[in-house]
PLY file of the C-alpha trace (Angstrom):
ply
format ascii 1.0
element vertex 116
property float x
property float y
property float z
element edge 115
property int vertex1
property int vertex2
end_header
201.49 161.56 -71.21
200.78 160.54 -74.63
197.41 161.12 -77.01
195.99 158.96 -79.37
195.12 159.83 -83.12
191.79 160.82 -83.60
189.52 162.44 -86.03
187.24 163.43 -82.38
187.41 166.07 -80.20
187.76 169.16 -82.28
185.84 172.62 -81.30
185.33 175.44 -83.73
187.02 178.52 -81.52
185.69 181.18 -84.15
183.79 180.90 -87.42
185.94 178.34 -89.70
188.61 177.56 -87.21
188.38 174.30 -84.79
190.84 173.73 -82.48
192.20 170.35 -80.50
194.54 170.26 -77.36
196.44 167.17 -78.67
199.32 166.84 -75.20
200.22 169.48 -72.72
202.81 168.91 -69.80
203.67 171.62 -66.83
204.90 174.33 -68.92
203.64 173.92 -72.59
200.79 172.62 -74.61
200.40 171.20 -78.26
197.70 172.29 -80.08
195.90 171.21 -83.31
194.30 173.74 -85.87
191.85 173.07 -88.43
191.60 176.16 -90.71
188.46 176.78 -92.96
189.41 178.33 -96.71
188.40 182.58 -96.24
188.18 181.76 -92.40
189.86 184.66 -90.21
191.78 184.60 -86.99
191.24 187.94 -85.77
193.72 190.30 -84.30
194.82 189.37 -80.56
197.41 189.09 -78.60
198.03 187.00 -75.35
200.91 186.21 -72.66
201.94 182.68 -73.70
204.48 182.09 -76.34
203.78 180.29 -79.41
205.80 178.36 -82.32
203.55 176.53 -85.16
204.12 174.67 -88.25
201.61 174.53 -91.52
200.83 170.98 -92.08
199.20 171.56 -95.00
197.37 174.16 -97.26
198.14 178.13 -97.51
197.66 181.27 -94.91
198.47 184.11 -94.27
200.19 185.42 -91.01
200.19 188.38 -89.33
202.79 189.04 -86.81
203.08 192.25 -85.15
201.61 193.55 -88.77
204.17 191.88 -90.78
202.45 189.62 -93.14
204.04 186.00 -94.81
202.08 183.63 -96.70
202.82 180.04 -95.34
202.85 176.93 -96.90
203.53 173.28 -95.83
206.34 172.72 -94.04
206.66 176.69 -92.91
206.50 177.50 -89.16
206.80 180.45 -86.77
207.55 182.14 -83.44
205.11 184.60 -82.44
206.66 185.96 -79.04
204.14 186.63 -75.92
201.92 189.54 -76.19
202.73 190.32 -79.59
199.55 191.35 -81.44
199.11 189.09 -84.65
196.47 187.43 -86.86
195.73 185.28 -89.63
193.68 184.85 -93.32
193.06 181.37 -94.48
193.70 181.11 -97.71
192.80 177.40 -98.53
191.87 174.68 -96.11
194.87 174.12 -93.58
196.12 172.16 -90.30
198.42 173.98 -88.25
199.97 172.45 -85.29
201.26 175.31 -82.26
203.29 175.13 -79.21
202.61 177.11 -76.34
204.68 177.96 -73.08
203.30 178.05 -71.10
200.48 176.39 -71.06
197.13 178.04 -72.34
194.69 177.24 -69.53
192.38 178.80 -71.62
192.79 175.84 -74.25
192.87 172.79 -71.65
188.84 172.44 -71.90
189.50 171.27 -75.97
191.76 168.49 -75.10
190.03 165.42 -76.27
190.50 163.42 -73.13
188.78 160.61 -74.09
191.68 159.77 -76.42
194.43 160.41 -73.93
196.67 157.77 -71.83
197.89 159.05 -68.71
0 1
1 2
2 3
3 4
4 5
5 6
6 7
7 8
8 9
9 10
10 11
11 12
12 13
13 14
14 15
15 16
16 17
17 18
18 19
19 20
20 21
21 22
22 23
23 24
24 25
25 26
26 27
27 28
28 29
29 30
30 31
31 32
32 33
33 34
34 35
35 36
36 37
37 38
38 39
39 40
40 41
41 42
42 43
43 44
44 45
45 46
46 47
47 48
48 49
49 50
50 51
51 52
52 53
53 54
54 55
55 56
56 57
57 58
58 59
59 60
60 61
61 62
62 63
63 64
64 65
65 66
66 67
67 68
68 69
69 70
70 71
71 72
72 73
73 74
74 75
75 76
76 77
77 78
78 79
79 80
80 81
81 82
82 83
83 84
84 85
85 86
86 87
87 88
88 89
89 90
90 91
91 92
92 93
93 94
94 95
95 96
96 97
97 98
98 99
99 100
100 101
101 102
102 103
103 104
104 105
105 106
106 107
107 108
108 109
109 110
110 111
111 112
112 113
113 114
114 115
Protein backbone atom coordinates (compact mmCIF):
# COMPACT_ATOMS: atom_id res chain seq x y z
CA UNK A 1 0.00 0.00 0.00
CA UNK A 2 1.32 3.37 -0.43
CA UNK A 3 -0.40 7.10 0.32
CA UNK A 4 -0.04 10.08 -1.47
CA UNK A 5 1.00 13.58 0.01
CA UNK A 6 -1.72 15.64 0.81
CA UNK A 7 -2.66 18.70 2.66
CA UNK A 8 -6.61 16.73 2.78
CA UNK A 9 -8.02 14.51 4.97
CA UNK A 10 -7.17 15.71 8.41
CA UNK A 11 -9.87 15.50 11.46
CA UNK A 12 -9.52 17.49 14.64
CA UNK A 13 -9.72 14.37 17.39
CA UNK A 14 -9.95 16.98 20.36
CA UNK A 15 -9.83 20.77 20.56
CA UNK A 16 -6.43 21.84 18.63
CA UNK A 17 -5.32 18.42 17.62
CA UNK A 18 -6.21 16.88 13.97
CA UNK A 19 -5.23 13.71 13.17
CA UNK A 20 -4.53 11.71 9.59
CA UNK A 21 -4.15 7.85 9.11
CA UNK A 22 -1.37 8.30 6.48
CA UNK A 23 -0.66 3.90 5.74
CA UNK A 24 -1.61 1.03 7.93
CA UNK A 25 -0.81 -2.73 7.03
CA UNK A 26 -2.06 -6.00 9.21
CA UNK A 27 -0.39 -5.21 12.34
CA UNK A 28 0.48 -1.42 12.53
CA UNK A 29 -0.68 1.94 11.41
CA UNK A 30 1.09 5.38 10.66
CA UNK A 31 -0.43 8.22 11.85
CA UNK A 32 -0.12 12.01 11.25
CA UNK A 33 -0.58 14.71 14.08
CA UNK A 34 -1.22 18.24 13.71
CA UNK A 35 -0.79 19.93 17.14
CA UNK A 36 -2.38 23.41 17.91
CA UNK A 37 0.08 25.88 20.20
CA UNK A 38 -1.72 25.52 24.20
CA UNK A 39 -3.72 22.51 22.67
CA UNK A 40 -3.90 19.44 25.23
CA UNK A 41 -3.92 15.73 24.73
CA UNK A 42 -5.55 14.60 27.73
CA UNK A 43 -4.60 11.78 29.96
CA UNK A 44 -5.43 8.16 28.45
CA UNK A 45 -4.20 5.18 28.01
CA UNK A 46 -4.99 2.36 25.41
CA UNK A 47 -3.80 -1.33 24.36
CA UNK A 48 -1.82 -0.60 21.18
CA UNK A 49 1.77 0.34 21.30
CA UNK A 50 3.04 3.49 20.04
CA UNK A 51 6.54 5.09 18.85
CA UNK A 52 6.41 8.88 17.42
CA UNK A 53 8.77 11.38 16.21
CA UNK A 54 8.34 15.48 16.48
CA UNK A 55 8.56 16.78 13.05
CA UNK A 56 8.58 20.02 14.02
CA UNK A 57 7.76 22.60 16.85
CA UNK A 58 7.89 21.93 20.84
CA UNK A 59 5.63 19.64 23.39
CA UNK A 60 5.53 18.34 26.13
CA UNK A 61 5.09 14.54 26.94
CA UNK A 62 3.75 12.78 29.53
CA UNK A 63 4.55 9.21 29.91
CA UNK A 64 3.41 7.29 32.76
CA UNK A 65 3.81 10.95 34.60
CA UNK A 66 7.27 11.48 33.53
CA UNK A 67 7.39 14.64 31.62
CA UNK A 68 10.19 15.62 28.52
CA UNK A 69 9.90 18.52 26.39
CA UNK A 70 10.41 17.40 22.67
CA UNK A 71 11.75 19.06 19.92
CA UNK A 72 12.38 18.22 16.20
CA UNK A 73 13.92 15.29 15.55
CA UNK A 74 12.96 13.71 19.25
CA UNK A 75 10.77 10.55 19.33
CA UNK A 76 9.32 8.05 21.80
CA UNK A 77 7.97 4.66 22.90
CA UNK A 78 5.00 4.83 24.93
CA UNK A 79 4.35 1.00 25.76
CA UNK A 80 0.51 -0.36 25.64
CA UNK A 81 -1.70 0.70 28.36
CA UNK A 82 0.59 3.04 29.82
CA UNK A 83 -1.32 6.16 30.92
CA UNK A 84 0.33 9.34 29.26
CA UNK A 85 -0.49 12.80 27.85
CA UNK A 86 0.65 15.76 26.20
CA UNK A 87 0.87 20.00 26.30
CA UNK A 88 1.52 21.71 23.06
CA UNK A 89 3.75 24.11 23.45
CA UNK A 90 4.03 25.71 19.89
CA UNK A 91 2.45 24.49 16.71
CA UNK A 92 3.78 20.83 15.93
CA UNK A 93 3.48 17.64 13.50
CA UNK A 94 4.08 14.49 15.08
CA UNK A 95 4.12 11.37 13.16
CA UNK A 96 3.19 7.81 15.50
CA UNK A 97 3.37 4.19 14.91
CA UNK A 98 1.01 1.91 16.27
CA UNK A 99 0.95 -2.03 16.66
CA UNK A 100 -1.25 -2.96 16.27
CA UNK A 101 -3.37 -1.31 14.41
CA UNK A 102 -5.81 1.36 16.01
CA UNK A 103 -9.18 0.39 14.51
CA UNK A 104 -10.32 3.18 16.24
CA UNK A 105 -8.13 5.52 13.86
CA UNK A 106 -8.89 3.65 10.40
CA UNK A 107 -12.11 6.04 9.78
CA UNK A 108 -9.28 9.24 9.45
CA UNK A 109 -7.36 7.64 6.74
CA UNK A 110 -7.71 9.89 3.81
CA UNK A 111 -8.60 7.24 1.31
CA UNK A 112 -9.09 9.28 -1.41
CA UNK A 113 -5.31 9.80 -1.57
CA UNK A 114 -4.37 6.18 -1.18
CA UNK A 115 -3.12 3.53 -3.98
CA UNK A 116 -3.90 0.11 -3.21
Amino acid sequence: MFSIHSNNGYTEITKGIKIKTLCHGEAMCMVEFLLTKSSLLPEHAHSNEQTGYLVKGNIRLFINGVARELLPGDSWSIPGNCRHSAEVMEDSTAIEVFNPVREDYLPYENREDTIL
